[in-house]
Chimera marker file (.cmm) of the C-alpha trace (Angstrom):
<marker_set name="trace">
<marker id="1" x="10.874" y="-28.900" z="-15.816" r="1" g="1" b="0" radius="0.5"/>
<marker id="2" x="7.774" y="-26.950" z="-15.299" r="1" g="1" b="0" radius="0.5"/>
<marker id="3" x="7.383" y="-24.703" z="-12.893" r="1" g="1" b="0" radius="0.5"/>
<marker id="4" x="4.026" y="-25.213" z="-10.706" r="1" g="1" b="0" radius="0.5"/>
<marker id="5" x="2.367" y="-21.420" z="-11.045" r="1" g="1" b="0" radius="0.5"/>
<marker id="6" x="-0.846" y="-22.599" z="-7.910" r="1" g="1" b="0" radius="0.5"/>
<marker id="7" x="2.147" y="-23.200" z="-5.187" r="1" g="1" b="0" radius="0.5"/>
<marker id="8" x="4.510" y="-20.640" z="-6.539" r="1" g="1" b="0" radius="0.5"/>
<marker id="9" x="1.927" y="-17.596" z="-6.538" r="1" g="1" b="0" radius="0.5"/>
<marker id="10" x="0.996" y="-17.574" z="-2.920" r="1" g="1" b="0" radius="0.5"/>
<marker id="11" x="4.463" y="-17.808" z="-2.329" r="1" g="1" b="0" radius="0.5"/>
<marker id="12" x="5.546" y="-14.738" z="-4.511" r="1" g="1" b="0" radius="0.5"/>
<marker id="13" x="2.557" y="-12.800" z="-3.200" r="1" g="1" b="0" radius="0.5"/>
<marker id="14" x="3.659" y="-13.392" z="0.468" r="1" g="1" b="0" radius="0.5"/>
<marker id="15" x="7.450" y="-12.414" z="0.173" r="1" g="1" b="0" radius="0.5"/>
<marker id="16" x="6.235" y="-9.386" z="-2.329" r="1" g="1" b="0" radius="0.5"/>
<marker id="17" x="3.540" y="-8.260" z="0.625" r="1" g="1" b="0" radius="0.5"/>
<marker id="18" x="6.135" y="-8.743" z="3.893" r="1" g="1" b="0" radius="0.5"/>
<marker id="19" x="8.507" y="-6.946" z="1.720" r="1" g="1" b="0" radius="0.5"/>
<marker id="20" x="6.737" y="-3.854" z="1.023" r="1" g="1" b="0" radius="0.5"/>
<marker id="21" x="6.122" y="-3.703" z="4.655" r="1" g="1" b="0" radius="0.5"/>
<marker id="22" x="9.386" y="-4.025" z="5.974" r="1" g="1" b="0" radius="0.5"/>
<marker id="23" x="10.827" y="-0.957" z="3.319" r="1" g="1" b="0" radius="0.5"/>
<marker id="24" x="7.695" y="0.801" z="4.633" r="1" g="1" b="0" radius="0.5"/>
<marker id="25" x="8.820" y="0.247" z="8.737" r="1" g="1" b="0" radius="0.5"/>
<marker id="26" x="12.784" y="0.756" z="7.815" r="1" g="1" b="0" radius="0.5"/>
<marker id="27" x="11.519" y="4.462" z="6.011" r="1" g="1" b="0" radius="0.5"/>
<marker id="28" x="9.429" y="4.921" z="9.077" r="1" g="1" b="0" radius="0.5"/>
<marker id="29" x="11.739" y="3.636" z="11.808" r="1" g="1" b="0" radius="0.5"/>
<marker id="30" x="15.279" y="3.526" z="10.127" r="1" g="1" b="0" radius="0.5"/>
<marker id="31" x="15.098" y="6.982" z="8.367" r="1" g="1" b="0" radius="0.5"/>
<marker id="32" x="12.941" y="8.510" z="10.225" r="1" g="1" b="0" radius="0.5"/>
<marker id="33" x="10.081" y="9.417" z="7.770" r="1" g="1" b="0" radius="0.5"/>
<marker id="34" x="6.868" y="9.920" z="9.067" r="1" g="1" b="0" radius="0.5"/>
<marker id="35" x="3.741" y="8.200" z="7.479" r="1" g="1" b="0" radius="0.5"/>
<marker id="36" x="0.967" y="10.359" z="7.318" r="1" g="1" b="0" radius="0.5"/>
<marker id="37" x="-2.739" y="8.631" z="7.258" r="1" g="1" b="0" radius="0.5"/>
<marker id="38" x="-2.783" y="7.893" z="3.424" r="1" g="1" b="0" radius="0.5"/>
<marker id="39" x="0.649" y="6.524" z="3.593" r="1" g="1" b="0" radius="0.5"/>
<marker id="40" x="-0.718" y="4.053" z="6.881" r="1" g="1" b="0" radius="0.5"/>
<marker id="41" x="-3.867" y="3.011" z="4.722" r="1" g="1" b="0" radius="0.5"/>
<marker id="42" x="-1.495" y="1.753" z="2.004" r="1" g="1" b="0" radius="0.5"/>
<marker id="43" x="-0.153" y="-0.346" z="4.507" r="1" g="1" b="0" radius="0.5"/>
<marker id="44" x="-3.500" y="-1.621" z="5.391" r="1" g="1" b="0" radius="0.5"/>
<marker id="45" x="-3.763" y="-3.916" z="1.319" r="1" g="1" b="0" radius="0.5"/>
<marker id="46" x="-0.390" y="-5.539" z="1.715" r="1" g="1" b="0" radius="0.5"/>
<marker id="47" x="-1.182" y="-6.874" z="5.069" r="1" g="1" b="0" radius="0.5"/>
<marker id="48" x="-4.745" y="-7.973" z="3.290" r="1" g="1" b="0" radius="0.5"/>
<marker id="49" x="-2.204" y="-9.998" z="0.453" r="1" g="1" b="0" radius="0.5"/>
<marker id="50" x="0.024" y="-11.114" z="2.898" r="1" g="1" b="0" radius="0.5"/>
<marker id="51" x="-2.889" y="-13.001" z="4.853" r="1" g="1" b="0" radius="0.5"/>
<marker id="52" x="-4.467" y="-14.151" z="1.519" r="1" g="1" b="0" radius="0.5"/>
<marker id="53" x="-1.442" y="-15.624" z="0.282" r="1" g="1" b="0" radius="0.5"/>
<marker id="54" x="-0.568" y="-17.457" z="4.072" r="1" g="1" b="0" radius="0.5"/>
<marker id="55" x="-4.228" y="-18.999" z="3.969" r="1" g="1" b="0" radius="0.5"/>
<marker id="56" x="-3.063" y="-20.170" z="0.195" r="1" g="1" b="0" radius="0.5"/>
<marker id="57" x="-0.176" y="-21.979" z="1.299" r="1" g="1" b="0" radius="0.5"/>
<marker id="58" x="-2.188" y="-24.022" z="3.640" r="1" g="1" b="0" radius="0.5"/>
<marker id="59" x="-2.891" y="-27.498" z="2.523" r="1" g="1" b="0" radius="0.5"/>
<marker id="60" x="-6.553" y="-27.483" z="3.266" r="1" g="1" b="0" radius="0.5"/>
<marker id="61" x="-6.974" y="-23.759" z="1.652" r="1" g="1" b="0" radius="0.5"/>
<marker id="62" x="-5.961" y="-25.235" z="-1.841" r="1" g="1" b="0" radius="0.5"/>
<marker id="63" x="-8.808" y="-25.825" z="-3.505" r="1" g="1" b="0" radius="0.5"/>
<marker id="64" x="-9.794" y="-21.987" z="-2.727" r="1" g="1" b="0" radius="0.5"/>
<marker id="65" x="-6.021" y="-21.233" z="-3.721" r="1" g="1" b="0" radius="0.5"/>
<marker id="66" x="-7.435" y="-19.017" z="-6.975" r="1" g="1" b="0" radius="0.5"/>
<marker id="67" x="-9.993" y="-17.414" z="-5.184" r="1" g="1" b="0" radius="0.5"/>
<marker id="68" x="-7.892" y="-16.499" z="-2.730" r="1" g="1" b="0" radius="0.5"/>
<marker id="69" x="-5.112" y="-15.113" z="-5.296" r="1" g="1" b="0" radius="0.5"/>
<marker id="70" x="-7.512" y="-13.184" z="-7.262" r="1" g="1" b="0" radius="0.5"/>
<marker id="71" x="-8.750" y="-11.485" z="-4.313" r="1" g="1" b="0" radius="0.5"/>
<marker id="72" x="-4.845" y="-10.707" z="-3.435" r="1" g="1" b="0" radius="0.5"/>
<marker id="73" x="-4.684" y="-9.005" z="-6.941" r="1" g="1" b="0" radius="0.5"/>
<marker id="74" x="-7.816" y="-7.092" z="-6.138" r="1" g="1" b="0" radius="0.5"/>
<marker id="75" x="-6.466" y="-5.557" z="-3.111" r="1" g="1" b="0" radius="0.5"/>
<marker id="76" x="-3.080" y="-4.858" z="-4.911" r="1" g="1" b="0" radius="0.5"/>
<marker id="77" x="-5.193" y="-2.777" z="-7.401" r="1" g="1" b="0" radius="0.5"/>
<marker id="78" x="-7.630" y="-1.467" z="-4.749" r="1" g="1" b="0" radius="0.5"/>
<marker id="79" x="-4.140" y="-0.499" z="-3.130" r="1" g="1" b="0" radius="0.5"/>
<marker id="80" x="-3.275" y="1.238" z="-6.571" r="1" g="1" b="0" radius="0.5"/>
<marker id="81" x="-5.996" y="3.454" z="-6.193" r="1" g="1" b="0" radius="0.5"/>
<marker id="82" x="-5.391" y="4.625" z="-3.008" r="1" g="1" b="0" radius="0.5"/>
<marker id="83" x="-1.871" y="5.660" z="-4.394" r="1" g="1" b="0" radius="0.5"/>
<marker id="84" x="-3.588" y="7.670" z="-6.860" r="1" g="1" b="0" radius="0.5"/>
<marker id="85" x="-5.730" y="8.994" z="-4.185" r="1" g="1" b="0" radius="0.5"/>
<marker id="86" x="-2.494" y="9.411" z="-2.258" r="1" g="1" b="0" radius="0.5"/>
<marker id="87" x="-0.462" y="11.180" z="-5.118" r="1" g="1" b="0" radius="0.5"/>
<marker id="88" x="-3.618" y="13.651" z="-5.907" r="1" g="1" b="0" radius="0.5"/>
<marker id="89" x="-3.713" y="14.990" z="-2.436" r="1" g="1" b="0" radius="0.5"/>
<marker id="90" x="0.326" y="15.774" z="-3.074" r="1" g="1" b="0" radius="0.5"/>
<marker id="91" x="-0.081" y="17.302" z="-5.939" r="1" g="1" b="0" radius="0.5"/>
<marker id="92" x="-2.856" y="19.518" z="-4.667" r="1" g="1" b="0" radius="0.5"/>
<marker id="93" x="-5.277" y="18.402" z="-7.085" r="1" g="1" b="0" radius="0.5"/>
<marker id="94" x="-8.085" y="17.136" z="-4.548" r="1" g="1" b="0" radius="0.5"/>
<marker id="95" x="-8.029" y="17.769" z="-0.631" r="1" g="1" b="0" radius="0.5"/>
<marker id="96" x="-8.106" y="15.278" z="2.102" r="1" g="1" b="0" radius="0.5"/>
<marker id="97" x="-8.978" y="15.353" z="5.741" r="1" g="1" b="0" radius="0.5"/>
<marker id="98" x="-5.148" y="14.803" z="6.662" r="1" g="1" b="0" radius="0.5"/>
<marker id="99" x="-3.753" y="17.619" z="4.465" r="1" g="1" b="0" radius="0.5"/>
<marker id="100" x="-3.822" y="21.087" z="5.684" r="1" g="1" b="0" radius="0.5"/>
<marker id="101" x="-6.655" y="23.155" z="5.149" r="1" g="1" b="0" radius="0.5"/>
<marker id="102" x="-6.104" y="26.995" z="4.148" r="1" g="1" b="0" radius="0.5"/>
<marker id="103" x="-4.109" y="28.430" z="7.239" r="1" g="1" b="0" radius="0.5"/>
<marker id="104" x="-5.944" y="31.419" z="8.801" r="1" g="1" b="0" radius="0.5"/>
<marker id="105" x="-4.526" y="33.633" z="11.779" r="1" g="1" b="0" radius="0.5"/>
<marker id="106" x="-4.088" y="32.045" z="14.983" r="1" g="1" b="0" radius="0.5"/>
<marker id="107" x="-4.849" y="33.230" z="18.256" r="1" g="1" b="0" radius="0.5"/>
<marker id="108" x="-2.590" y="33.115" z="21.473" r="1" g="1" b="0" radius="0.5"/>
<marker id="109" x="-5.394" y="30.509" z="22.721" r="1" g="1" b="0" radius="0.5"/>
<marker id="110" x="-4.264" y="27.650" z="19.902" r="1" g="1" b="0" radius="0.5"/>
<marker id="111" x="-0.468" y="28.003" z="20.544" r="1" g="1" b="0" radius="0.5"/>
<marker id="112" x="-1.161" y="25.762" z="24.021" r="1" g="1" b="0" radius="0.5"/>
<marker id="113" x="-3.330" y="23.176" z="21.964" r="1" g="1" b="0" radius="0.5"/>
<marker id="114" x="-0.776" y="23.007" z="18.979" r="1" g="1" b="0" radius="0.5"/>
<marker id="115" x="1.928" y="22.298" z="21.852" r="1" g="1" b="0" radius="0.5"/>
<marker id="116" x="-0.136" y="19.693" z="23.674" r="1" g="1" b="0" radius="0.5"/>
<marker id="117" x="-0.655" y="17.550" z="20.082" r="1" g="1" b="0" radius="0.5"/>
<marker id="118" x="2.146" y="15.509" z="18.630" r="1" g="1" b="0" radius="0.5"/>
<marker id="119" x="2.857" y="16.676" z="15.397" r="1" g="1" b="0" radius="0.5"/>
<marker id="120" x="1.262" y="14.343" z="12.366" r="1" g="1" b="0" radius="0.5"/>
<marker id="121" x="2.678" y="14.272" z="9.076" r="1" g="1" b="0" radius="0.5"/>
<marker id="122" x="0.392" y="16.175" z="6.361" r="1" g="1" b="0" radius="0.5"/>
<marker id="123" x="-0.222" y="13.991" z="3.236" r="1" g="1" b="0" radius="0.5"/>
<marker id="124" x="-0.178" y="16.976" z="1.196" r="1" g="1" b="0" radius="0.5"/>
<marker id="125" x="3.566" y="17.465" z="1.789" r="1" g="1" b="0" radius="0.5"/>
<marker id="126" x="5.573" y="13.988" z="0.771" r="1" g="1" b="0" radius="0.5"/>
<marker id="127" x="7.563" y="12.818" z="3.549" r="1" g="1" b="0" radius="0.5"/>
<marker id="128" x="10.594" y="11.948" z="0.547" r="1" g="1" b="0" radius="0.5"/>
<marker id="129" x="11.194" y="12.018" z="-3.226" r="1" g="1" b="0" radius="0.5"/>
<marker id="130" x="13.461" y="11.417" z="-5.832" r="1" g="1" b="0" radius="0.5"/>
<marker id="131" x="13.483" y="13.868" z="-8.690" r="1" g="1" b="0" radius="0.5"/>
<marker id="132" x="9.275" y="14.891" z="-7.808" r="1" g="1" b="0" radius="0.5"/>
<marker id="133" x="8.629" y="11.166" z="-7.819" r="1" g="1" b="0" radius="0.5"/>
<marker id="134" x="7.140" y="10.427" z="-4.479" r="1" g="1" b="0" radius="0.5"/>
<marker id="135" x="6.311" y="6.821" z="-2.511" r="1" g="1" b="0" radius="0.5"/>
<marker id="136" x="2.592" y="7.110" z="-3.488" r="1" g="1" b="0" radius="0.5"/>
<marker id="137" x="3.502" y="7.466" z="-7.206" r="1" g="1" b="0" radius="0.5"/>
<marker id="138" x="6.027" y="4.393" z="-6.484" r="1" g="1" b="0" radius="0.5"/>
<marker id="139" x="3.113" y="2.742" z="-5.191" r="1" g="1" b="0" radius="0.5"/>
<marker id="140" x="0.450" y="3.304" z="-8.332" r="1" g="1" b="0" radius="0.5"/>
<marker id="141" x="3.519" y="1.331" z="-10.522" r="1" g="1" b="0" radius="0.5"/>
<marker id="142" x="4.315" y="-1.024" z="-7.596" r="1" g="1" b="0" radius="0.5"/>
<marker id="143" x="0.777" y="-2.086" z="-6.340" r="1" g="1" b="0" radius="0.5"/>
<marker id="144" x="-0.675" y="-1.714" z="-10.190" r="1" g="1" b="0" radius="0.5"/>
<marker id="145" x="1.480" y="-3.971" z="-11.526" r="1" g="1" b="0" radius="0.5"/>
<marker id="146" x="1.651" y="-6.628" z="-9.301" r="1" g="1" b="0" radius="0.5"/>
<marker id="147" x="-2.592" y="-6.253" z="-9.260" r="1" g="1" b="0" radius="0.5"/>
<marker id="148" x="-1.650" y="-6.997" z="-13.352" r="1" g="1" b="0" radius="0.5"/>
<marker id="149" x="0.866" y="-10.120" z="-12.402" r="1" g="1" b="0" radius="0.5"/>
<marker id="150" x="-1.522" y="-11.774" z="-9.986" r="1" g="1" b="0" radius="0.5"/>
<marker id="151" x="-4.386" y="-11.400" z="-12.128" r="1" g="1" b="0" radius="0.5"/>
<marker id="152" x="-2.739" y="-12.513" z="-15.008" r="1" g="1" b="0" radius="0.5"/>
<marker id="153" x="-1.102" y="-15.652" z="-13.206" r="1" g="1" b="0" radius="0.5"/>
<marker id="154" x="-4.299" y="-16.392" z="-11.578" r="1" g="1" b="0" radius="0.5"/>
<marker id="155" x="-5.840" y="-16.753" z="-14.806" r="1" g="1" b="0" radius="0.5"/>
<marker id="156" x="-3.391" y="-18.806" z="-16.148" r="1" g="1" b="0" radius="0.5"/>
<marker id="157" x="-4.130" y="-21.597" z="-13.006" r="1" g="1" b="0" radius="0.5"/>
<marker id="158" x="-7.843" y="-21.260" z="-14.372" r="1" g="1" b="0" radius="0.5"/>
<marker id="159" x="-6.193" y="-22.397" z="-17.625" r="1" g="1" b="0" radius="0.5"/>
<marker id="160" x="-4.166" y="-25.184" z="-16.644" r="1" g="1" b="0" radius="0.5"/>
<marker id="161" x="-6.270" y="-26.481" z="-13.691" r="1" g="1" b="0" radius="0.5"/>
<link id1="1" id2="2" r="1" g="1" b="0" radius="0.2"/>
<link id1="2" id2="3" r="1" g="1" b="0" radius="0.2"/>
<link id1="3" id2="4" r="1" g="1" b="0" radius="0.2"/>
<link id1="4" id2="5" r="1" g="1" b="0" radius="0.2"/>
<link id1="5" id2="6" r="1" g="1" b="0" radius="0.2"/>
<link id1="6" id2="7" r="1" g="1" b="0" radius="0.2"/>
<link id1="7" id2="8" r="1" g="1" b="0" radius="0.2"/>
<link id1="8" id2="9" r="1" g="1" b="0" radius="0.2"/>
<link id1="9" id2="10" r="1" g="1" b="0" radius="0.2"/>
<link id1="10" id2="11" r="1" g="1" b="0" radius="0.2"/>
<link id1="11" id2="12" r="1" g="1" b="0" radius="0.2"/>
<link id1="12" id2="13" r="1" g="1" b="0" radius="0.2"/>
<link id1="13" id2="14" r="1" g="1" b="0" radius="0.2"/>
<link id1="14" id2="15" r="1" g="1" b="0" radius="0.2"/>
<link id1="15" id2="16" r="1" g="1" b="0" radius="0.2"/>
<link id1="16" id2="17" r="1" g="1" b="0" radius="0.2"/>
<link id1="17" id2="18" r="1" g="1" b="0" radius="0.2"/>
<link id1="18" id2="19" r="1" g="1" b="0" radius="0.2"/>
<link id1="19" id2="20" r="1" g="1" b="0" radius="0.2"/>
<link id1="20" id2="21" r="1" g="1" b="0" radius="0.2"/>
<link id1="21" id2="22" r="1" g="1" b="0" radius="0.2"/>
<link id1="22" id2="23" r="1" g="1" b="0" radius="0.2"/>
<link id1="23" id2="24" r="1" g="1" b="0" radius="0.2"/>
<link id1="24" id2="25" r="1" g="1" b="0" radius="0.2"/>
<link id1="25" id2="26" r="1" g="1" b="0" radius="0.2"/>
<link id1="26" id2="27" r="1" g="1" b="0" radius="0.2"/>
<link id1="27" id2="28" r="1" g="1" b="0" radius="0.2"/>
<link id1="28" id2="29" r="1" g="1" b="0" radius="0.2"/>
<link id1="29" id2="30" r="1" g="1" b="0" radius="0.2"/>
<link id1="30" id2="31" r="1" g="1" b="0" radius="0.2"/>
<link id1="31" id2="32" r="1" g="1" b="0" radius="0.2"/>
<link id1="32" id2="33" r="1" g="1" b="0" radius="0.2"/>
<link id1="33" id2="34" r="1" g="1" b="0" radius="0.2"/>
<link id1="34" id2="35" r="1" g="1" b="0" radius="0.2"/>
<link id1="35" id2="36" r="1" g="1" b="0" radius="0.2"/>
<link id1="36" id2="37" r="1" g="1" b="0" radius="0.2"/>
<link id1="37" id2="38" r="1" g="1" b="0" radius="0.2"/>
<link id1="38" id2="39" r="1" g="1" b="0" radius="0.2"/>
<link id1="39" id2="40" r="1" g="1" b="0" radius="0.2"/>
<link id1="40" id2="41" r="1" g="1" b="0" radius="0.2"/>
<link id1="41" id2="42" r="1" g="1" b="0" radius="0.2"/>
<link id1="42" id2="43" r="1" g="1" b="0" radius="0.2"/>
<link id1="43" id2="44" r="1" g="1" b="0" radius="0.2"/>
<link id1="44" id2="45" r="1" g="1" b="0" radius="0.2"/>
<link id1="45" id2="46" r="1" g="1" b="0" radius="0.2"/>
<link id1="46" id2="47" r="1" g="1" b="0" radius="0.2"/>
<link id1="47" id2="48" r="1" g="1" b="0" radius="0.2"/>
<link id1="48" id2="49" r="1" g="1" b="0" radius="0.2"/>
<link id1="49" id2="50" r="1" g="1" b="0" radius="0.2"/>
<link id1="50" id2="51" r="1" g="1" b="0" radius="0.2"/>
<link id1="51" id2="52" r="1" g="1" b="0" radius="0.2"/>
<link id1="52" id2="53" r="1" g="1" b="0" radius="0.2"/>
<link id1="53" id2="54" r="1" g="1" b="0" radius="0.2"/>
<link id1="54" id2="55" r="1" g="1" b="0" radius="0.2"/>
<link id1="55" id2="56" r="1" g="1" b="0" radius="0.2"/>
<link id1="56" id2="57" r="1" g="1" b="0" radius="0.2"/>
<link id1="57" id2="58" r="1" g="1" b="0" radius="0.2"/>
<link id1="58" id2="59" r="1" g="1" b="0" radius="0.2"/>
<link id1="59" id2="60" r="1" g="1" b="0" radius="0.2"/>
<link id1="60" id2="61" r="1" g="1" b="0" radius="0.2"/>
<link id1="61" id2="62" r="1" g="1" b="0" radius="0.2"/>
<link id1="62" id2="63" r="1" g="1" b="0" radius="0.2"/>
<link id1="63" id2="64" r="1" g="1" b="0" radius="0.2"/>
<link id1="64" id2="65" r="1" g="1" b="0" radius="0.2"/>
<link id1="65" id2="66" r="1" g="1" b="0" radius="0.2"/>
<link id1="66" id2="67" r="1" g="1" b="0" radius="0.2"/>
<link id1="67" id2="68" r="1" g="1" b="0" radius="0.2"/>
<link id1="68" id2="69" r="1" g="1" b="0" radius="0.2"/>
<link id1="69" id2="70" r="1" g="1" b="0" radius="0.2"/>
<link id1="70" id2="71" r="1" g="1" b="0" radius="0.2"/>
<link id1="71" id2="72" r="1" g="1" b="0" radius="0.2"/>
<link id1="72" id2="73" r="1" g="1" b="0" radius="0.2"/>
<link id1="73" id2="74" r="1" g="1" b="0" radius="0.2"/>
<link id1="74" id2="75" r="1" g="1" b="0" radius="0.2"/>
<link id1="75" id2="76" r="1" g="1" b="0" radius="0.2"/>
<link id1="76" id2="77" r="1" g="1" b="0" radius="0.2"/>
<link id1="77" id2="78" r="1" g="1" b="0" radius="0.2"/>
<link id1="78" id2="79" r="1" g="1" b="0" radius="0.2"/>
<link id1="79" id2="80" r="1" g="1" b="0" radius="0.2"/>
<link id1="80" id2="81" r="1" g="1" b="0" radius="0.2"/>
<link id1="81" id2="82" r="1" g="1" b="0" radius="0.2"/>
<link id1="82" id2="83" r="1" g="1" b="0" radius="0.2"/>
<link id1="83" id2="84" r="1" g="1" b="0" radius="0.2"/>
<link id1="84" id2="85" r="1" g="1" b="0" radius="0.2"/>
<link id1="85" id2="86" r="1" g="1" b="0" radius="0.2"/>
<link id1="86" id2="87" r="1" g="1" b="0" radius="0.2"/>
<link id1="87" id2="88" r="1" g="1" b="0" radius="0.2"/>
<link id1="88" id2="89" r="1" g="1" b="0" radius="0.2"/>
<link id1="89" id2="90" r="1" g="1" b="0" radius="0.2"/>
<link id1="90" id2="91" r="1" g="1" b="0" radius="0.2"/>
<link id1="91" id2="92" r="1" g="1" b="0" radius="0.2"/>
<link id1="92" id2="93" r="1" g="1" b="0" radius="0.2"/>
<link id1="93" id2="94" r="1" g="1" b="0" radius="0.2"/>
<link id1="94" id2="95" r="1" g="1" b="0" radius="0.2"/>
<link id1="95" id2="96" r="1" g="1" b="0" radius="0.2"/>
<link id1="96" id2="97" r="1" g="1" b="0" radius="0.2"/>
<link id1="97" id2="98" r="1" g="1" b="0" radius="0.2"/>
<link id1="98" id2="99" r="1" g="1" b="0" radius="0.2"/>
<link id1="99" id2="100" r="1" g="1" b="0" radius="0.2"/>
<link id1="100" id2="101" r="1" g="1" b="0" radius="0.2"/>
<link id1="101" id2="102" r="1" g="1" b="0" radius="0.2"/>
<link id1="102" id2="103" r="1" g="1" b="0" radius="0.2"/>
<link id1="103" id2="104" r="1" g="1" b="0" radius="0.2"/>
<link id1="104" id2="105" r="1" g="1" b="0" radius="0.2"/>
<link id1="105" id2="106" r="1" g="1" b="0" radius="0.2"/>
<link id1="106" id2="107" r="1" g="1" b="0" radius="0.2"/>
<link id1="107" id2="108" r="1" g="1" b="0" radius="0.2"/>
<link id1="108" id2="109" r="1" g="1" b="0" radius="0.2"/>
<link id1="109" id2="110" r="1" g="1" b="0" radius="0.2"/>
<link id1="110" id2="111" r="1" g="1" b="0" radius="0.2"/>
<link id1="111" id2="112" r="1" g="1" b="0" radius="0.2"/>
<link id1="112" id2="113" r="1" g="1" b="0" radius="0.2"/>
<link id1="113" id2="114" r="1" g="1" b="0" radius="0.2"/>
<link id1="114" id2="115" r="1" g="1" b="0" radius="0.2"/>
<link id1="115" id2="116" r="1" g="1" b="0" radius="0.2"/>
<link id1="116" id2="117" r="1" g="1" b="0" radius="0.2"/>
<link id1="117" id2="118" r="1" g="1" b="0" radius="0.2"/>
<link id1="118" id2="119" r="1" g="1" b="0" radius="0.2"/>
<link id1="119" id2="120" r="1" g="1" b="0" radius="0.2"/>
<link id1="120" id2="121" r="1" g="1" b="0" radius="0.2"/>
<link id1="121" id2="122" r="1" g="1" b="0" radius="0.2"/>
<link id1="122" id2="123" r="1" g="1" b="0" radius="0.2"/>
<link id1="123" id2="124" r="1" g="1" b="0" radius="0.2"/>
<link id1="124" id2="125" r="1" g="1" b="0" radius="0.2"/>
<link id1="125" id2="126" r="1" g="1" b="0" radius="0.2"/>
<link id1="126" id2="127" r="1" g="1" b="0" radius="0.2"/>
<link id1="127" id2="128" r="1" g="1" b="0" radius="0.2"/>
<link id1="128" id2="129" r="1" g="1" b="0" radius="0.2"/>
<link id1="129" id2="130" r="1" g="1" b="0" radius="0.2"/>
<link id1="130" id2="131" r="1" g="1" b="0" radius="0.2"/>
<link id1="131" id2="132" r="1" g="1" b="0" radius="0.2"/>
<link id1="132" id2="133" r="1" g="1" b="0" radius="0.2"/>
<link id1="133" id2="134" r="1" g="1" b="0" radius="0.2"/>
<link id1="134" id2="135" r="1" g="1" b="0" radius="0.2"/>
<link id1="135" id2="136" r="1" g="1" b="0" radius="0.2"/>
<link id1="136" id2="137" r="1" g="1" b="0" radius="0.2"/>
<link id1="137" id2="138" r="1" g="1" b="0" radius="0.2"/>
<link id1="138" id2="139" r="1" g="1" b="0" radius="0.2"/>
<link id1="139" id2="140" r="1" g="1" b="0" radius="0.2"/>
<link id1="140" id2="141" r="1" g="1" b="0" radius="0.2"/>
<link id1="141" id2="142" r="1" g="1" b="0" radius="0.2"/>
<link id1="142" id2="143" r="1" g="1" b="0" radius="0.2"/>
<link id1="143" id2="144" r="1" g="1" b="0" radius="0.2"/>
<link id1="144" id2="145" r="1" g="1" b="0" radius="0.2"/>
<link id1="145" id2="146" r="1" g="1" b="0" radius="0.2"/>
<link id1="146" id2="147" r="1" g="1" b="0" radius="0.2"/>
<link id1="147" id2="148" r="1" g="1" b="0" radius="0.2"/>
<link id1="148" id2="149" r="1" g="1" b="0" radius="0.2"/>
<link id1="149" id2="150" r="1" g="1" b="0" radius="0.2"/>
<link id1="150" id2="151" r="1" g="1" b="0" radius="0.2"/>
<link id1="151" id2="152" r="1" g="1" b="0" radius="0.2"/>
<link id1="152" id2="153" r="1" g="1" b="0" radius="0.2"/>
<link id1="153" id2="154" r="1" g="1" b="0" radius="0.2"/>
<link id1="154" id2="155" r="1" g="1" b="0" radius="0.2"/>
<link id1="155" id2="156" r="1" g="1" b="0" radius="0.2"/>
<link id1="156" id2="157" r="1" g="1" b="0" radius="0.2"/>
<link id1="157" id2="158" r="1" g="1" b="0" radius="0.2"/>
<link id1="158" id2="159" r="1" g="1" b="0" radius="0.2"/>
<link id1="159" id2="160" r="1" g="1" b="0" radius="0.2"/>
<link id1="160" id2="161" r="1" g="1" b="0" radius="0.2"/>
</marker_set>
């Protein structure tokens, strides 16, 4: 029996995409680690995959059903980046607007504005990790390789269609 790779991709793409999200909320909600701006953004491609891979599994979508899963594969990689991006920041090796700039003194003035703002989580300080391997350096592996298996699968429906 051979498996049918066009309806099984979407499919895979979807549960991978809701998936990431829902380990993303139950960190955020369940565990109560707080995403910082980087860590929302990285949110931002699975939703993208997620929507690609719905309009896939619709009957009159399957004649764009490659188009549609190469795209999903981009955003996985463009995702990958954005880890990368992600992971710099943490490592110090490039700034970003969320991470903290060099601290200089404060005055009695700020203490009433830094009590009025909520406080945001930096994305220069990782929210968790697991012997110095963070969720944005999960997410170069995790998003980079399924940008490879989409891309790869995708061109193997060129092949057989």
């Amino acid at each position: 029996m051979m498996i049918k790779l066009p309806r099984l991709l979407p499919h895979f793409v979807l549960a991978v995409s809701i998936l990431a999200l829902a380990t993303a909320l139950v960190a955020q909600y369940g565990f109560g680690l707080k995403p910082c701006e980087l860590c929302i953004t990285q949110r931002i491609p699975f939703v993208v995959t997620g929507a690609l891979a719905a309009l896939a599994l619709l009957r009159r979508m399957a004649c764009w059903r490659r188009v549609l899963m190469a795209l999903a594969g981009l955003a996985f990689l463009i995702n990958s980046g954005i880890a990368v991006f992600h992971f710099g920041v943490e490592q110090k090796w490039w700034q970003s607007s969320c991470a903290a700039a060099k601290q200089s003194a404060l005055a009695v003035t700020d203490l009433a504005s830094m009590m009025s703002k909520p406080v945001e989580a930096r994305c220069d300080e990782p929210a968790w990790a697991w012997h110095g391997i963070t969720m944005a350096a999960m997410n170069i592996v995790f998003s980079g390789g399924l940008a490879l298996v989409t891309l790869v699968l995708v061109r193997r429906m060129e092949k057989t269609a």
